[in-house]
TORTI-62883 format. One record per residue: residue in three letters; x, y, z of N, C-alpha, C in turn. Coordinates in pm, whole numbers, always signed. Example, Ala and Ser with C-alpha at 12.3 -4.5 7.8 and 13.67 -1.06 7.14 Angstrom:
// TORTI-62883
(ALA; (+1319; -569; +780); (+1230; -450; +780); (+1320; -330; +780))
(SER; (+1285; -225; +708); (+1367; -106; +714); (+1290; +3; +787))
END
This chain:
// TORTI-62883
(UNK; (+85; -119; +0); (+0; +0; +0); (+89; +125; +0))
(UNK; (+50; +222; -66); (+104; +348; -95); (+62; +469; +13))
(UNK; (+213; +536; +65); (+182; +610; +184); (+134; +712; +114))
(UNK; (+35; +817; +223); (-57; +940; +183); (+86; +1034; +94))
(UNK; (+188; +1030; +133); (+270; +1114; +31); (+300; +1045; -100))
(UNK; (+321; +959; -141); (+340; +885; -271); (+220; +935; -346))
(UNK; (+90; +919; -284); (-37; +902; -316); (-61; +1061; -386))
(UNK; (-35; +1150; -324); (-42; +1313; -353); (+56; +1377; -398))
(UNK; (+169; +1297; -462); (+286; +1332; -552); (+231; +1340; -675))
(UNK; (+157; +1295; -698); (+31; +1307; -846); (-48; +1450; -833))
(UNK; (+3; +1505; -976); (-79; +1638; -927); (-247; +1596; -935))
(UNK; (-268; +1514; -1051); (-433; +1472; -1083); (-536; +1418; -955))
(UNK; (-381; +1357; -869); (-472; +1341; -744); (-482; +1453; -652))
(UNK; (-390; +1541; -621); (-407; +1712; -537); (-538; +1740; -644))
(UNK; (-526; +1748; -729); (-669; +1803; -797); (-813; +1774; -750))
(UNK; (-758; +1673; -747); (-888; +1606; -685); (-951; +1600; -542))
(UNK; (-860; +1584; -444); (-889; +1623; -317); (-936; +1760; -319))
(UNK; (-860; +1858; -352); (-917; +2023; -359); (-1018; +2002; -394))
(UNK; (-1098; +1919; -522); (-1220; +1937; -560); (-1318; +1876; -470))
(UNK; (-1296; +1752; -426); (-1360; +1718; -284); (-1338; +1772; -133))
(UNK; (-1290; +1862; -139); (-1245; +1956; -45); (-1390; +2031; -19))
(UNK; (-1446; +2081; -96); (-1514; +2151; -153); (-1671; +2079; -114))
(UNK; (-1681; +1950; -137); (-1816; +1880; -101); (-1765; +1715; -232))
(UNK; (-1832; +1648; -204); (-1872; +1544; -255); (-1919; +1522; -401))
(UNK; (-1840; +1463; -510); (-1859; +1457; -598); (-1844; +1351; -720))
(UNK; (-1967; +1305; -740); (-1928; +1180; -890); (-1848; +1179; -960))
(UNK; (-1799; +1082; -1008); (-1720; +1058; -1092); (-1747; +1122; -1252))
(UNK; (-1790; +1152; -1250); (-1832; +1212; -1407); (-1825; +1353; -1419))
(UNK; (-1875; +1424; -1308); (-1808; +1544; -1256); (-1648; +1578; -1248))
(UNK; (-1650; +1508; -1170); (-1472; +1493; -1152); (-1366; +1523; -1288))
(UNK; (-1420; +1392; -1353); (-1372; +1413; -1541); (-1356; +1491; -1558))
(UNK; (-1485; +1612; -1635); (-1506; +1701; -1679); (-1437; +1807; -1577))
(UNK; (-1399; +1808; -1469); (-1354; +1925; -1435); (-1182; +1909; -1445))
(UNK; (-1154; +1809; -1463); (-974; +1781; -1465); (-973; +1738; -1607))
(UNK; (-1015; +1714; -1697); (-1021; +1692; -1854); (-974; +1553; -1841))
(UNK; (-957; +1468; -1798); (-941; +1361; -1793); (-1052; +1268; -1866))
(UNK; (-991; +1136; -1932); (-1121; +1020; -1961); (-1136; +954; -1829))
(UNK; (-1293; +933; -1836); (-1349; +852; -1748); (-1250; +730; -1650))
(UNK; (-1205; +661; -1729); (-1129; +547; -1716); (-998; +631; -1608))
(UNK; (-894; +712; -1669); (-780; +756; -1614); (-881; +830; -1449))
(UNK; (-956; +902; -1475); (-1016; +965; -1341); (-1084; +811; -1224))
(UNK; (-1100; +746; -1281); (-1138; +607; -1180); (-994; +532; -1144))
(UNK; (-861; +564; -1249); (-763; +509; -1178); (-718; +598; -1075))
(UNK; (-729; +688; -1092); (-658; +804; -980); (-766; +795; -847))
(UNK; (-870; +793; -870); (-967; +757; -766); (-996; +616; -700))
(UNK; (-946; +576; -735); (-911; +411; -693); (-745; +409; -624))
(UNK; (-672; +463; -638); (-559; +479; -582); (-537; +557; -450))
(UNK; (-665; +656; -506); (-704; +750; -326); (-788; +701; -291))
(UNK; (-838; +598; -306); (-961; +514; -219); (-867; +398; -130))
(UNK; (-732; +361; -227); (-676; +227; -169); (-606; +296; -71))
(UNK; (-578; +427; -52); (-468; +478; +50); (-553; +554; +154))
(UNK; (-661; +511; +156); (-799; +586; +247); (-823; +745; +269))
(UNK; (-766; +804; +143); (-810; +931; +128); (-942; +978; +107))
(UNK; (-993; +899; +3); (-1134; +964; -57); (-1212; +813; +14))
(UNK; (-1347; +831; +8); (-1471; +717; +18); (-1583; +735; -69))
(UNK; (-1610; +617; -103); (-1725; +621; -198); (-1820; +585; -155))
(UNK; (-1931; +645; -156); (-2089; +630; -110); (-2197; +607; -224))
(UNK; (-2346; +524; -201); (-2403; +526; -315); (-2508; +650; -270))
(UNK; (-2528; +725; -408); (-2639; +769; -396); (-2738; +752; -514))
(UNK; (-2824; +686; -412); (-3004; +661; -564); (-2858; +593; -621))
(UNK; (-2859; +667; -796); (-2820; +564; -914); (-2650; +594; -941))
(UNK; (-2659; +714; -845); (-2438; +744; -837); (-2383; +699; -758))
(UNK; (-2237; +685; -741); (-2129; +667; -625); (-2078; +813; -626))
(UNK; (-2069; +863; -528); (-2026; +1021; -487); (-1920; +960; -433))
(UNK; (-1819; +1064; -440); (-1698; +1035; -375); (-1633; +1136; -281))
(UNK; (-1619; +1119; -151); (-1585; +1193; -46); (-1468; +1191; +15))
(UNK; (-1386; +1277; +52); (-1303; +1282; +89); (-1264; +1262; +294))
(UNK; (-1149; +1214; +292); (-1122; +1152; +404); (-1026; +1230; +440))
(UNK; (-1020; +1318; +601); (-926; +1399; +581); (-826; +1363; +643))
(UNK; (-851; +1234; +787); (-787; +1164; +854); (-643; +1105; +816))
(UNK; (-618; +1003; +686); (-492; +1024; +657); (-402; +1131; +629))
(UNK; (-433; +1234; +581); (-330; +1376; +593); (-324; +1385; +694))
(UNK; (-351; +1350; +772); (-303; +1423; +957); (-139; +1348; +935))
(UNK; (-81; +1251; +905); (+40; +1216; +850); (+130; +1343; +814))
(UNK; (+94; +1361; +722); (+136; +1484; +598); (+125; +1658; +679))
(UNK; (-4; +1610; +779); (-20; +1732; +865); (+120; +1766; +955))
(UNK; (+152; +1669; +1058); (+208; +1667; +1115); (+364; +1644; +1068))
(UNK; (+390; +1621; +933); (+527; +1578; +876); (+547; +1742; +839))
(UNK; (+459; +1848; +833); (+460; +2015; +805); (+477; +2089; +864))
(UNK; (+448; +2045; +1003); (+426; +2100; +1128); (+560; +2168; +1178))
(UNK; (+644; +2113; +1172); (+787; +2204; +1210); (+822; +2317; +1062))
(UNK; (+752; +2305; +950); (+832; +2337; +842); (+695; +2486; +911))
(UNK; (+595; +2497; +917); (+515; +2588; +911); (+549; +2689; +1008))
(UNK; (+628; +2604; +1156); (+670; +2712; +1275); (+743; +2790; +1248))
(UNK; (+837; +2716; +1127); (+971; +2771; +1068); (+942; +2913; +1004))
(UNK; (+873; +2898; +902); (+813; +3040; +866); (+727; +3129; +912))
(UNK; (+657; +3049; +979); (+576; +3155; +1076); (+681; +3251; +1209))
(UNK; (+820; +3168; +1211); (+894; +3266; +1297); (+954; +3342; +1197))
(UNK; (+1003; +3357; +1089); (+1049; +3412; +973); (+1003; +3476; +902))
(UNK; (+855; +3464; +910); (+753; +3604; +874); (+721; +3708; +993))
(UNK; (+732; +3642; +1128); (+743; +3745; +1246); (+855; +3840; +1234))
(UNK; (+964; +3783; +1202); (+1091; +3834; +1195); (+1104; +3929; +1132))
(UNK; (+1033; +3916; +979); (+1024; +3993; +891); (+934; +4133; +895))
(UNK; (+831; +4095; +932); (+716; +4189; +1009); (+799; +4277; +1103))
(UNK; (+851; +4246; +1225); (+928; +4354; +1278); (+1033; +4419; +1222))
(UNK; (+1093; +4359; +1137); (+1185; +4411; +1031); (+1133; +4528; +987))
(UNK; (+1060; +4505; +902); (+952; +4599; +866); (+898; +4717; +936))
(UNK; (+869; +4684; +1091); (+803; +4778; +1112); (+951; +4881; +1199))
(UNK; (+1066; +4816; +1232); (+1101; +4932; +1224); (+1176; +5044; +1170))
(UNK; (+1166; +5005; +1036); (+1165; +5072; +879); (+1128; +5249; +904))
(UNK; (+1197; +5328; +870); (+1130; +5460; +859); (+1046; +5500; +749))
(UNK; (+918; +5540; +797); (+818; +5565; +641); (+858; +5587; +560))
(UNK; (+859; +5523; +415); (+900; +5554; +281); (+1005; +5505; +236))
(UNK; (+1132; +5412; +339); (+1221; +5350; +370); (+1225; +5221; +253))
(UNK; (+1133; +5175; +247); (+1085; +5081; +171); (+1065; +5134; +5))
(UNK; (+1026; +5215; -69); (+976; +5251; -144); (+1086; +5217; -278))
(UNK; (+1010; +5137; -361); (+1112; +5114; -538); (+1134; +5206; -569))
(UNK; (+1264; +5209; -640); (+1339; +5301; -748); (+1226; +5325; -860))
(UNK; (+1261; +5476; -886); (+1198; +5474; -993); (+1176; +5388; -1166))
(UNK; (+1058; +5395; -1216); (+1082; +5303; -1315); (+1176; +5317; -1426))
(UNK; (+1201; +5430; -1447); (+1311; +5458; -1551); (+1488; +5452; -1490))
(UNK; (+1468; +5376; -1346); (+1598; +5364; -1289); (+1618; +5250; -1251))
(UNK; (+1488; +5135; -1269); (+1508; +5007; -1194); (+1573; +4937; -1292))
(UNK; (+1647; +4812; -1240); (+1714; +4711; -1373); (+1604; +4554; -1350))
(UNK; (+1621; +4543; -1481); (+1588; +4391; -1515); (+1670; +4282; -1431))
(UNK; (+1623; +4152; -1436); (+1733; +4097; -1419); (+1873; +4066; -1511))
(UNK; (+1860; +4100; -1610); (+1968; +4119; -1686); (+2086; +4242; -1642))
(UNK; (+2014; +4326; -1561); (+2159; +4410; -1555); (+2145; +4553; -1589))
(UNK; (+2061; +4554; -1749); (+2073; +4686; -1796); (+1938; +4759; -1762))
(UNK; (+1962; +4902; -1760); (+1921; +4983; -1699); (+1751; +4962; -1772))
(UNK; (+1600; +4985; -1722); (+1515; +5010; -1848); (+1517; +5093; -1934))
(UNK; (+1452; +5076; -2034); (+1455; +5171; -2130); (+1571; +5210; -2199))
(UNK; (+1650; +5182; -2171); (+1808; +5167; -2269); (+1843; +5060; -2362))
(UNK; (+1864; +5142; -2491); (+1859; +5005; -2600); (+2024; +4977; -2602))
(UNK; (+2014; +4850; -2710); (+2105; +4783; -2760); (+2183; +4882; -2824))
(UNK; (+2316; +4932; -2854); (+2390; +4965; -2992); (+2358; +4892; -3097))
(UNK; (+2330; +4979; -3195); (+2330; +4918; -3319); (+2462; +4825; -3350))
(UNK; (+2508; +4704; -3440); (+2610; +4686; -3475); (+2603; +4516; -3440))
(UNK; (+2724; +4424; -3382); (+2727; +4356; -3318); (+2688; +4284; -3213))
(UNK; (+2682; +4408; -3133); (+2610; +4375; -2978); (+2462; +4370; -2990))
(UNK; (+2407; +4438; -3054); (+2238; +4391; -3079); (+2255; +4255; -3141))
(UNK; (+2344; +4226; -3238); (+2283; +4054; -3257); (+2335; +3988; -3142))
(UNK; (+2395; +3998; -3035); (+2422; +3917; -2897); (+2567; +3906; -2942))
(UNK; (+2657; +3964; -2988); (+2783; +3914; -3059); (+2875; +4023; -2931))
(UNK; (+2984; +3957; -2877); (+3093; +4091; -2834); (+3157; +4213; -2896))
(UNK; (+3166; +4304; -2849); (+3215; +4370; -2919); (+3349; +4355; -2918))
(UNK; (+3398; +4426; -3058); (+3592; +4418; -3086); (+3647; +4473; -2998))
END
């Protein structure tokens, strides 16, 4: 059996939980909202059924498929130090910030900021060599 992380290394399956995130939904639904064929959306849903993510229920003449949130508590708790981590590192940052003097913060103007390339905006190429990407002599 495949642990809840193997299982959600598939983006088609994150797709799918988000969409059952949301409420309970058939398989035919499902399809049409991930463009998937029928067939490929029942393998991906059969793979989060075998790893007890999602559950299938009948209703009247459908199987709705619901999500199980109990195995991510795994995945919850495998995050749990990574989330303190930034949450002290956005505190950090926040006071950083605040004791900034007004306006302290504020971008260069646009006709002074650089690309990541280097050169200044709004400044062209020389004609010659260096516009086709060539060094100059």
């Amino acid at each position: 059996m495949s642990t809840a992380f193997e299982v959600i290394a598939e983006p088609h399956r994150r797709q799918i939980l988000d969409l059952l995130l949301e409420r309970p939904r058939p398989v035919g639904e499902l399809t049409g909202m991930l463009g998937l064929t029928q067939p490929g959306t029942s393998r991906h849903l059969r793979v989060l059924r075998e790893a007890g993510l999602v559950r299938a229920r009948q209703d009247a003449q459908r199987r709705l498929y619901e999500l199980r949130p109990a195995p991510l508590a795994e995945i919850d708790a495998w995050l749990r130090p990574y989330r303190l981590l930034w949450a002290a590192r956005l505190d950090e940052l926040e006071r950083h910030l605040d004791r900034q003097p007004a306006g302290a913060a504020q971008p260069p103007p646009a006709d002074q900021a650089k690309p990541p390339g280097g050169r200044a905006a709004g400044r062209q190429e020389p004609p010659g060599d260096q516009a086709k990407g060539r060094p100059a002599k």
